[in-house]
mmCIF file of the N, C-alpha and C atoms, coordinates in Angstrom:
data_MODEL
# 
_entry.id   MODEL 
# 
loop_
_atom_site.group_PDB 
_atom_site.id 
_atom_site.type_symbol 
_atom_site.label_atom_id 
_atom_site.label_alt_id 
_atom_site.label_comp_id 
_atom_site.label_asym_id 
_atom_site.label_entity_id 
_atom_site.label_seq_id 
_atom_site.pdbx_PDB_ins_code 
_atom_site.Cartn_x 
_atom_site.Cartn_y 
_atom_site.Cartn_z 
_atom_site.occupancy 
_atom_site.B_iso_or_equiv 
_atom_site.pdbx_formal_charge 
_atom_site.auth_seq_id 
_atom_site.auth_comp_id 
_atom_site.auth_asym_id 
_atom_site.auth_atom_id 
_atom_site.pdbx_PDB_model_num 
ATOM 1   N N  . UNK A 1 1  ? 123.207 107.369 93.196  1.00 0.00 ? 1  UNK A N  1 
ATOM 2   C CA . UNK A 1 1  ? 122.183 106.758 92.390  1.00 0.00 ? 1  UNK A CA 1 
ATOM 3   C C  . UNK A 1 1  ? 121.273 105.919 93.268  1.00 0.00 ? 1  UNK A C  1 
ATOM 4   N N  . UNK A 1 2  ? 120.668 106.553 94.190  1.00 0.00 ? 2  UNK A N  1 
ATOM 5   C CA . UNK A 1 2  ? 119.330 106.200 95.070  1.00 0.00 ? 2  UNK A CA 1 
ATOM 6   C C  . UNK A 1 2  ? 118.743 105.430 94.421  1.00 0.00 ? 2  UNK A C  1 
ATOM 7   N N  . UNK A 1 3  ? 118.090 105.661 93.362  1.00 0.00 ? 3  UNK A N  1 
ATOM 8   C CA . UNK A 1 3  ? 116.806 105.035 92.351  1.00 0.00 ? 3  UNK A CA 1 
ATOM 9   C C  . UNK A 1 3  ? 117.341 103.628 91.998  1.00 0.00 ? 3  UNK A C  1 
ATOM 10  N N  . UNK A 1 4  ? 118.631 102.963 91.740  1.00 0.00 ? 4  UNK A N  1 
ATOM 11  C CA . UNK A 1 4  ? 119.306 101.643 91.300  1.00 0.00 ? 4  UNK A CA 1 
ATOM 12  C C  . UNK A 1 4  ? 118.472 100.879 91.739  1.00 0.00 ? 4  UNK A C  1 
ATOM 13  N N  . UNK A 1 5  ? 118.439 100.660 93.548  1.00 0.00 ? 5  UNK A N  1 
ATOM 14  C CA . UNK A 1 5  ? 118.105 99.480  94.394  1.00 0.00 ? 5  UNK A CA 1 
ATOM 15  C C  . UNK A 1 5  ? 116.491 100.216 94.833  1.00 0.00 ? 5  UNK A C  1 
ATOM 16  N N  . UNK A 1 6  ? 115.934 100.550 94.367  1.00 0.00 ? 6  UNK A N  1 
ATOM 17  C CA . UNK A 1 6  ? 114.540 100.756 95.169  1.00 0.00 ? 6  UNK A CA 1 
ATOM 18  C C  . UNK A 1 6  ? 113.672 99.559  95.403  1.00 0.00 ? 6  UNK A C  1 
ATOM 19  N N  . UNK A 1 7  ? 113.759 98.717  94.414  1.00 0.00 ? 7  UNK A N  1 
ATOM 20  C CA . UNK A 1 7  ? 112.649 97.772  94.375  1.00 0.00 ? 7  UNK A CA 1 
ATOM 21  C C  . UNK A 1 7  ? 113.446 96.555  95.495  1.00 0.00 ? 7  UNK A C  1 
ATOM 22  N N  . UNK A 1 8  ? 114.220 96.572  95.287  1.00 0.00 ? 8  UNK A N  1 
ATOM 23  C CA . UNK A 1 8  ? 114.817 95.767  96.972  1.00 0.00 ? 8  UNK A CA 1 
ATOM 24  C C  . UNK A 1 8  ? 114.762 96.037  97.997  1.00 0.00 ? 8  UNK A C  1 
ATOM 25  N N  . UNK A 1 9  ? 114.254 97.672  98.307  1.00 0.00 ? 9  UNK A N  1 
ATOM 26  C CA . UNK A 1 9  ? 114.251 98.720  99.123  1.00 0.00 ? 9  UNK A CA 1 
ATOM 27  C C  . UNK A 1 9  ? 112.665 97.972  100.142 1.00 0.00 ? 9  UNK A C  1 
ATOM 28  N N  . UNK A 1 10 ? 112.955 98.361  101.335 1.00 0.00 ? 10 UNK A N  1 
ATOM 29  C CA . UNK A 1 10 ? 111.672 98.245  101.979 1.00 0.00 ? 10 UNK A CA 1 
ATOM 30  C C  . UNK A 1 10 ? 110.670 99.170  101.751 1.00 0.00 ? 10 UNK A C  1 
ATOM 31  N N  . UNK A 1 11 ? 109.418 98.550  101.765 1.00 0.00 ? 11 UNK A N  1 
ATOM 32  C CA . UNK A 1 11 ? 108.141 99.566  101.109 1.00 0.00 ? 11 UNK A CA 1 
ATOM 33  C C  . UNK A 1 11 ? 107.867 100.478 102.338 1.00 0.00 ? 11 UNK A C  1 
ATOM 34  N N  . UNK A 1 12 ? 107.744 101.631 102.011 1.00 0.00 ? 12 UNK A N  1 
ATOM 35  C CA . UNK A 1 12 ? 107.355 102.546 103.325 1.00 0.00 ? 12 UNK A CA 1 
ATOM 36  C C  . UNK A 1 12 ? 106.038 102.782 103.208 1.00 0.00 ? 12 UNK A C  1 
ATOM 37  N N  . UNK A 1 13 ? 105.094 102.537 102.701 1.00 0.00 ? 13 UNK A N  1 
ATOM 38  C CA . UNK A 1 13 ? 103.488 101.989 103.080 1.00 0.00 ? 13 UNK A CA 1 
ATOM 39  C C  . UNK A 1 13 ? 102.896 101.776 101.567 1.00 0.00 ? 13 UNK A C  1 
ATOM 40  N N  . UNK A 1 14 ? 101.611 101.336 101.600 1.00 0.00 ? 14 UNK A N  1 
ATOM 41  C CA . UNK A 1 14 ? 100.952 101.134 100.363 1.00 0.00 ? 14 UNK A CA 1 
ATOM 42  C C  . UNK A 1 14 ? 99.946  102.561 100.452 1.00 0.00 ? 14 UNK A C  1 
ATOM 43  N N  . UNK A 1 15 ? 99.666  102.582 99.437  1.00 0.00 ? 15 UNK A N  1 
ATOM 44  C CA . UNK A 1 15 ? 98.174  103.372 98.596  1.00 0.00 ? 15 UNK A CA 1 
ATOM 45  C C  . UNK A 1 15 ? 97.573  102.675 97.805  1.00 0.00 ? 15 UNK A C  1 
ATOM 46  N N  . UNK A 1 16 ? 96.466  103.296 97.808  1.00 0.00 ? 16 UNK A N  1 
ATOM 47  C CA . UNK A 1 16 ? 95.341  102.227 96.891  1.00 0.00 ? 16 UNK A CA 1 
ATOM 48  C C  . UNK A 1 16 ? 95.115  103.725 95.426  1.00 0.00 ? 16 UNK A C  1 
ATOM 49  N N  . UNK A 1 17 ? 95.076  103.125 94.351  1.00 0.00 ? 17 UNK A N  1 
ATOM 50  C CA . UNK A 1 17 ? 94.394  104.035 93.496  1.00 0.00 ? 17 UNK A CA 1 
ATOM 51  C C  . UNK A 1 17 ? 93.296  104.455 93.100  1.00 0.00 ? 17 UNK A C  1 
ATOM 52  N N  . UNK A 1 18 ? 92.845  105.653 92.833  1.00 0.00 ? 18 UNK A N  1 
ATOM 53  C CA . UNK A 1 18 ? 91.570  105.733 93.206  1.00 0.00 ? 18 UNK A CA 1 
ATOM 54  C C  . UNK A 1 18 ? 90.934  106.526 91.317  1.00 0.00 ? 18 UNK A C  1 
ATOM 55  N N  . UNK A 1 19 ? 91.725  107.079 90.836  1.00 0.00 ? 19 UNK A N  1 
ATOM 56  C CA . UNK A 1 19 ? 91.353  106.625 89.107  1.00 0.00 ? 19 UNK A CA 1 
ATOM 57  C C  . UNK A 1 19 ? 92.765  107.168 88.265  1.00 0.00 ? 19 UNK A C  1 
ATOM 58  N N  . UNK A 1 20 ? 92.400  107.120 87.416  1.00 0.00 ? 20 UNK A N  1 
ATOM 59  C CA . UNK A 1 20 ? 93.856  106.861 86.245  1.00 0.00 ? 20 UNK A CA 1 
ATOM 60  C C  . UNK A 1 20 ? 93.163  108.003 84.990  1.00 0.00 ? 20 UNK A C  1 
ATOM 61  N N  . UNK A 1 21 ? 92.196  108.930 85.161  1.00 0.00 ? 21 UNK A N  1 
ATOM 62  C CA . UNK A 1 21 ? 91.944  110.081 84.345  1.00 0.00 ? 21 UNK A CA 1 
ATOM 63  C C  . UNK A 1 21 ? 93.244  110.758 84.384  1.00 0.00 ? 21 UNK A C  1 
ATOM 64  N N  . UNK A 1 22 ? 93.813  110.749 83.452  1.00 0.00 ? 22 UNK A N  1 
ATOM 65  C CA . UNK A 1 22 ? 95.399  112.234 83.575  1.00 0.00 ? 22 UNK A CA 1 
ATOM 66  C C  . UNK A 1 22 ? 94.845  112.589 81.997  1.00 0.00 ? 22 UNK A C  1 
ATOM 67  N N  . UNK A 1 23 ? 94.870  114.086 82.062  1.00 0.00 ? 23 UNK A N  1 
ATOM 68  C CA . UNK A 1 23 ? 94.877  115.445 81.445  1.00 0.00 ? 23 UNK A CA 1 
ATOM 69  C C  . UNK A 1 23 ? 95.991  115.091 80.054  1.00 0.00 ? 23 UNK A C  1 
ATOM 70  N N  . UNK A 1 24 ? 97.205  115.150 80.872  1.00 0.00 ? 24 UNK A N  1 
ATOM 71  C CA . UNK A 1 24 ? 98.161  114.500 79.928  1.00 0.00 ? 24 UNK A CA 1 
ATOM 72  C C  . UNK A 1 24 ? 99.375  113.458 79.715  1.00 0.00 ? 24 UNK A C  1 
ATOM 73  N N  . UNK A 1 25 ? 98.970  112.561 80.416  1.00 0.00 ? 25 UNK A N  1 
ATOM 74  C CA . UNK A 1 25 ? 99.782  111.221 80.355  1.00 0.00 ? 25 UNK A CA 1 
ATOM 75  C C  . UNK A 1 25 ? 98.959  110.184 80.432  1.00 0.00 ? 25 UNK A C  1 
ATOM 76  N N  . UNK A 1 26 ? 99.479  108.792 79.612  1.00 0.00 ? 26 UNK A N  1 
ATOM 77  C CA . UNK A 1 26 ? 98.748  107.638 79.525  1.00 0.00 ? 26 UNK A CA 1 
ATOM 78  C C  . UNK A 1 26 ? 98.938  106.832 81.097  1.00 0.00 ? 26 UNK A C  1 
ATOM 79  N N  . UNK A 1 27 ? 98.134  106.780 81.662  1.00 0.00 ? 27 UNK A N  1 
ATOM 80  C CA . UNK A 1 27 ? 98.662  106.171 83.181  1.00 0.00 ? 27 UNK A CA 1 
ATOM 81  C C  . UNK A 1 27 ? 97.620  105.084 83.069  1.00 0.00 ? 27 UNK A C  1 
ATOM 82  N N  . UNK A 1 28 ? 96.720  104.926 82.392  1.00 0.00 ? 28 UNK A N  1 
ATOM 83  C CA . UNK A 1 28 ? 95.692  103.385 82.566  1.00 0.00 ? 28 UNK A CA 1 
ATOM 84  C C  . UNK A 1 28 ? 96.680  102.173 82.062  1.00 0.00 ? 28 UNK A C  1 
ATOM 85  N N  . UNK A 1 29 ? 97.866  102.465 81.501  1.00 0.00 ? 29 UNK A N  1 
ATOM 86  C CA . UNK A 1 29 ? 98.316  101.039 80.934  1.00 0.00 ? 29 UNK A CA 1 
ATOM 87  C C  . UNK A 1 29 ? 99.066  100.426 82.401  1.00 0.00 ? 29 UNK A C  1 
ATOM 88  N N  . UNK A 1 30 ? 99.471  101.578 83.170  1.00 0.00 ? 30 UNK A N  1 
ATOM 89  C CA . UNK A 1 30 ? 100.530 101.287 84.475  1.00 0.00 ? 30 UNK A CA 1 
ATOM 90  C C  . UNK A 1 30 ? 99.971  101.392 85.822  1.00 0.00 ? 30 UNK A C  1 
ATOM 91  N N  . UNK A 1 31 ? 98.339  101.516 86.021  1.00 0.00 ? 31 UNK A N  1 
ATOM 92  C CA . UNK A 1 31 ? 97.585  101.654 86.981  1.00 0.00 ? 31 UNK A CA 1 
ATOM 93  C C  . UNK A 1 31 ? 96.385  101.242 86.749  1.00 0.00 ? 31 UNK A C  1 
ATOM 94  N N  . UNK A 1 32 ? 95.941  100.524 88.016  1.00 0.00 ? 32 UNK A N  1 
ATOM 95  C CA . UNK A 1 32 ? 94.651  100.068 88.181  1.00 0.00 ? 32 UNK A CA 1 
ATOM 96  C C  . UNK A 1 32 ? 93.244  100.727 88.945  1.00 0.00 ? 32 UNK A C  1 
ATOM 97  N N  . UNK A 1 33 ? 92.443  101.442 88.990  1.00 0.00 ? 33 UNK A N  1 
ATOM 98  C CA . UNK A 1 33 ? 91.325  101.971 89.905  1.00 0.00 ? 33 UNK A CA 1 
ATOM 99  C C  . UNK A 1 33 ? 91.531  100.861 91.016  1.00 0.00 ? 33 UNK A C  1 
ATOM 100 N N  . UNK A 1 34 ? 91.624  100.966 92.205  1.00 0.00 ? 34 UNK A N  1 
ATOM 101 C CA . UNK A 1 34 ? 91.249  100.405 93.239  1.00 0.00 ? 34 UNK A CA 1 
ATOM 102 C C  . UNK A 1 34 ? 91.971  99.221  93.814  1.00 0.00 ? 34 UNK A C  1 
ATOM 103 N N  . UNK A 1 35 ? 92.959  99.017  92.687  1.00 0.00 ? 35 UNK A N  1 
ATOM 104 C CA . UNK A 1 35 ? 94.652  98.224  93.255  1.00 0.00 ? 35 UNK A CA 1 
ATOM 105 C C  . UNK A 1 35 ? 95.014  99.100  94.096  1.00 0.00 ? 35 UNK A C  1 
ATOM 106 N N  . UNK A 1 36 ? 95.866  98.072  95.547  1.00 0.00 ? 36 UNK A N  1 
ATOM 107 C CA . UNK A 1 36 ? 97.086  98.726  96.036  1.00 0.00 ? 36 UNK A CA 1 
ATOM 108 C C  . UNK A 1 36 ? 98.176  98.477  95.420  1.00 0.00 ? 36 UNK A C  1 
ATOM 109 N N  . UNK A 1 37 ? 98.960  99.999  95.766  1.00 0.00 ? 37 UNK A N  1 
ATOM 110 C CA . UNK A 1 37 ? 100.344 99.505  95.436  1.00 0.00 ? 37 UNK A CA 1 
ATOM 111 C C  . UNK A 1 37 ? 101.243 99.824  96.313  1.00 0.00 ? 37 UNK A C  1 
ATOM 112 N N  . UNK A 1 38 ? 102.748 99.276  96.243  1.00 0.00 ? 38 UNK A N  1 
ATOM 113 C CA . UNK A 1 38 ? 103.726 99.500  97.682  1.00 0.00 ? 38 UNK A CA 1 
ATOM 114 C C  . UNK A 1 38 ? 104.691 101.105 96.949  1.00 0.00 ? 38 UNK A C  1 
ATOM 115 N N  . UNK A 1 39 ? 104.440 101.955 97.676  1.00 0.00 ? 39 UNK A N  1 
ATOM 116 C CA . UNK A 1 39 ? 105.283 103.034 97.909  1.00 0.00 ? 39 UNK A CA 1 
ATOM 117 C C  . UNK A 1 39 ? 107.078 102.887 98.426  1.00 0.00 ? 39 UNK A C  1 
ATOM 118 N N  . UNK A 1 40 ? 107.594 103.591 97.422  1.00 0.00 ? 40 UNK A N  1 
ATOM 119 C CA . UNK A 1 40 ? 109.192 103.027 97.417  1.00 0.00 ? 40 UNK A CA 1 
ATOM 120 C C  . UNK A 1 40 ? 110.156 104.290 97.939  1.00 0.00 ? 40 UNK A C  1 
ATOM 121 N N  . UNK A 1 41 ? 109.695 105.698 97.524  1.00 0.00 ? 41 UNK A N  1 
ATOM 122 C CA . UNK A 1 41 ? 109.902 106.498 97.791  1.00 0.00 ? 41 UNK A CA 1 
ATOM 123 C C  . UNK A 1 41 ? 109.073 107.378 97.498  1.00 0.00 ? 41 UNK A C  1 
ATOM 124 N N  . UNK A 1 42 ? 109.281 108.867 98.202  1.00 0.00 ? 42 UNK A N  1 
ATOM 125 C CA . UNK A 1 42 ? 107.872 110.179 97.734  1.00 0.00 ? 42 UNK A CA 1 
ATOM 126 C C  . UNK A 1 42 ? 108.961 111.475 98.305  1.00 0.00 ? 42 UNK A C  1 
ATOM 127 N N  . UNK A 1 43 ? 108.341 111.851 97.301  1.00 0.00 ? 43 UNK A N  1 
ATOM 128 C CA . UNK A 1 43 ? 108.772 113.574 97.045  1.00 0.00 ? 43 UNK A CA 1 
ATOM 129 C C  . UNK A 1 43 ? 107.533 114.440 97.555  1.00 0.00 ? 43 UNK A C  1 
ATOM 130 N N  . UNK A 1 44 ? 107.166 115.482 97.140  1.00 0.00 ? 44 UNK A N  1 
ATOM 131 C CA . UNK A 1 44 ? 106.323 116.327 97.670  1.00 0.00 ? 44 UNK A CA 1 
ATOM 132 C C  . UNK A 1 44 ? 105.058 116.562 96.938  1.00 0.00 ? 44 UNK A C  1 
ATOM 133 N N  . UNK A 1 45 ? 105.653 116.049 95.480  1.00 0.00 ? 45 UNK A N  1 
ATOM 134 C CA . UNK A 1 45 ? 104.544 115.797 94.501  1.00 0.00 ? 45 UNK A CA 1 
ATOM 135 C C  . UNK A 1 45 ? 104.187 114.745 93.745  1.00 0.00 ? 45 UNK A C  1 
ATOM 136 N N  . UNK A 1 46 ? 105.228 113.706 93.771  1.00 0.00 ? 46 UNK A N  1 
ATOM 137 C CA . UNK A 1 46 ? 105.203 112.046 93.924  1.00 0.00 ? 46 UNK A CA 1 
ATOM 138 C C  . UNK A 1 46 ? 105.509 111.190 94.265  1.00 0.00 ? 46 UNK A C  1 
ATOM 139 N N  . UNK A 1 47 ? 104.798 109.956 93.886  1.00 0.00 ? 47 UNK A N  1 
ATOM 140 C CA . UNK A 1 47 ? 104.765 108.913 94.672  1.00 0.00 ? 47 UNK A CA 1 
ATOM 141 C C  . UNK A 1 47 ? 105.182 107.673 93.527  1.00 0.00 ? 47 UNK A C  1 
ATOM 142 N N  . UNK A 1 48 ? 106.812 107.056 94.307  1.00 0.00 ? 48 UNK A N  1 
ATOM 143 C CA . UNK A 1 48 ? 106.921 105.718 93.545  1.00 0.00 ? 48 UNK A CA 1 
ATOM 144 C C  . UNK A 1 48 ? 106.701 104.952 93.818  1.00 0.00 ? 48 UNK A C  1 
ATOM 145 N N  . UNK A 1 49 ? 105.846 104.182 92.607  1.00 0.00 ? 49 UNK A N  1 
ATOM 146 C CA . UNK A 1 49 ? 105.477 102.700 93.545  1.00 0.00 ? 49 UNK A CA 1 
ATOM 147 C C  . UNK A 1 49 ? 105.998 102.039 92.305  1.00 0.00 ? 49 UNK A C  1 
ATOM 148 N N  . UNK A 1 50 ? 105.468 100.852 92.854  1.00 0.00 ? 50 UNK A N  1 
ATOM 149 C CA . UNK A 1 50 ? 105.768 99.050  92.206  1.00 0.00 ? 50 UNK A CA 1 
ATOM 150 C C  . UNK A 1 50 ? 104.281 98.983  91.346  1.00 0.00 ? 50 UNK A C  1 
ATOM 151 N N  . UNK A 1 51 ? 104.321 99.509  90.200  1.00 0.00 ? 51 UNK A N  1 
ATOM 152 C CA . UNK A 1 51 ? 102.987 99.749  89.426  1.00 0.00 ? 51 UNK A CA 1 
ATOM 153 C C  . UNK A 1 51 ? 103.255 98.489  88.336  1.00 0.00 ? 51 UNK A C  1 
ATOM 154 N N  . UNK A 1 52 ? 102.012 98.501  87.823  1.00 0.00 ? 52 UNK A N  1 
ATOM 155 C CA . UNK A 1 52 ? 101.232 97.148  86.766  1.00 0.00 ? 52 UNK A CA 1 
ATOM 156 C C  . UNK A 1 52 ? 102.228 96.359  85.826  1.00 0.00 ? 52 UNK A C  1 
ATOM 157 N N  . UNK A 1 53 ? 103.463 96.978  85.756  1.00 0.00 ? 53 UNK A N  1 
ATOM 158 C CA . UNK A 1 53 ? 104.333 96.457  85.108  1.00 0.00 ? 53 UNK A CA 1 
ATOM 159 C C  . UNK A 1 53 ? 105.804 95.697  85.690  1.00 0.00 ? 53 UNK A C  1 
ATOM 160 N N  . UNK A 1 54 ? 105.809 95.986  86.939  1.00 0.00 ? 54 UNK A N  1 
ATOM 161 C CA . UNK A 1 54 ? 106.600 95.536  88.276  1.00 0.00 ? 54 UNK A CA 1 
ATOM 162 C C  . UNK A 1 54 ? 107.814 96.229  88.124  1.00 0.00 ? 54 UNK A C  1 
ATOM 163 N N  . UNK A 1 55 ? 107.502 97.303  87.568  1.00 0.00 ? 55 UNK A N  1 
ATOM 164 C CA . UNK A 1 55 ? 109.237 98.394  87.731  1.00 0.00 ? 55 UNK A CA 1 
ATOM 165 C C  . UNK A 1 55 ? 108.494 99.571  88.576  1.00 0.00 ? 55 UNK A C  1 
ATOM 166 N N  . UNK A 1 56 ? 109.394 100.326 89.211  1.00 0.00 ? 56 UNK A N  1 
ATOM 167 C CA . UNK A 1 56 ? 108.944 101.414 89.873  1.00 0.00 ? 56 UNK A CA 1 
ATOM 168 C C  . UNK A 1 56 ? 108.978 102.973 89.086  1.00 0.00 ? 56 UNK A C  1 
ATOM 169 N N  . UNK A 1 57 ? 108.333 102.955 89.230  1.00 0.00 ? 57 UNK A N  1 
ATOM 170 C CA . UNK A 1 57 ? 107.466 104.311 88.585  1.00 0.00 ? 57 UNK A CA 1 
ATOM 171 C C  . UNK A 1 57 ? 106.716 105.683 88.954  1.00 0.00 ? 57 UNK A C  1 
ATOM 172 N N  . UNK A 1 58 ? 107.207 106.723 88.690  1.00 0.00 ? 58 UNK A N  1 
ATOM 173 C CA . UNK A 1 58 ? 106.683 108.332 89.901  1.00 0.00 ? 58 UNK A CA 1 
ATOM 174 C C  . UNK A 1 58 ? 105.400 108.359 89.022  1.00 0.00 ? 58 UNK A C  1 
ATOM 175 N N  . UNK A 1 59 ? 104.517 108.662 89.680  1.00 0.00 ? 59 UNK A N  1 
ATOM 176 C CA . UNK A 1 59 ? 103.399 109.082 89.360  1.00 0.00 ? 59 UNK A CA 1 
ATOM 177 C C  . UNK A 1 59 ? 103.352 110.561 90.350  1.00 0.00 ? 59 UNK A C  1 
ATOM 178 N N  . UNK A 1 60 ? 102.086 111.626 89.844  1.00 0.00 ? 60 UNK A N  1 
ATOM 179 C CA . UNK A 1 60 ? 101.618 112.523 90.894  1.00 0.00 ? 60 UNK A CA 1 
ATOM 180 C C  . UNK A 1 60 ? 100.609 111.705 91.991  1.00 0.00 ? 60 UNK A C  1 
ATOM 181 N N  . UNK A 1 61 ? 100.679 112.333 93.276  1.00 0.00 ? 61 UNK A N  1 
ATOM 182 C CA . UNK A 1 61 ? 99.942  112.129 94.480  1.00 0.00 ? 61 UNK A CA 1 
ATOM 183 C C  . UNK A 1 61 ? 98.509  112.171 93.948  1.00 0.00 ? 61 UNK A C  1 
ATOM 184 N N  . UNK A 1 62 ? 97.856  113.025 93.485  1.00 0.00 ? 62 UNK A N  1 
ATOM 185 C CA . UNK A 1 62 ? 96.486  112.959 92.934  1.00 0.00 ? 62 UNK A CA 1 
ATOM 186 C C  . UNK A 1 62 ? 95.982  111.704 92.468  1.00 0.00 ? 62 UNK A C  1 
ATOM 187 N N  . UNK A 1 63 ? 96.689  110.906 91.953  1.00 0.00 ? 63 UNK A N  1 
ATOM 188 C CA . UNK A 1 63 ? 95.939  109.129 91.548  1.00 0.00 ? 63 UNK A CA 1 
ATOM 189 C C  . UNK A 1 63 ? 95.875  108.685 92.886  1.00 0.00 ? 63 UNK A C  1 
ATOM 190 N N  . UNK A 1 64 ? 96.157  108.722 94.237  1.00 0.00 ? 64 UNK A N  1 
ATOM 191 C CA . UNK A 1 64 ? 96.219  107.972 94.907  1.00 0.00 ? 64 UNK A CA 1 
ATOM 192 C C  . UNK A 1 64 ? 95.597  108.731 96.127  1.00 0.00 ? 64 UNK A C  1 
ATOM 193 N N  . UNK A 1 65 ? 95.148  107.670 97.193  1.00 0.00 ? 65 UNK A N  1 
ATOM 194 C CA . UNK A 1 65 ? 94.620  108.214 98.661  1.00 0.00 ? 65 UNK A CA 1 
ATOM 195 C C  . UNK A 1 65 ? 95.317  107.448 99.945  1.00 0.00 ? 65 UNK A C  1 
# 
């Protein structure tokens, strides 16, 4: 159970977001345009960070640069 301790976990870099349009998920309540956020872990198609609500959360790579 990897996912338990992430947020104690050291951040392995930030991203900044760059918009919160999703097709089909609400992501403006848990992301900001042009906040950074700290990256906790990443897969191949997402990225967890420490998002607007201070729990960690996968989003897709596409919100971010």
């Amino acid at each position: 159970m990897n996912h338990v301790d992430w947020l104690e976990k050291p951040t392995l870099r930030e991203v900044t977001c760059t918009h919160t349009e999703a097709s089909k998920f609400l992501v403006s309540n848990v992301l900001t345009t042009g906040k950074t956020y700290e990256v906790k872990n990443e897969t191949e198609e997402f990225l967890f960070v420490v998002d607007n609500t201070g729990k960690v959360g996968g989003f897709y790579k596409t919100y971010f640069e």
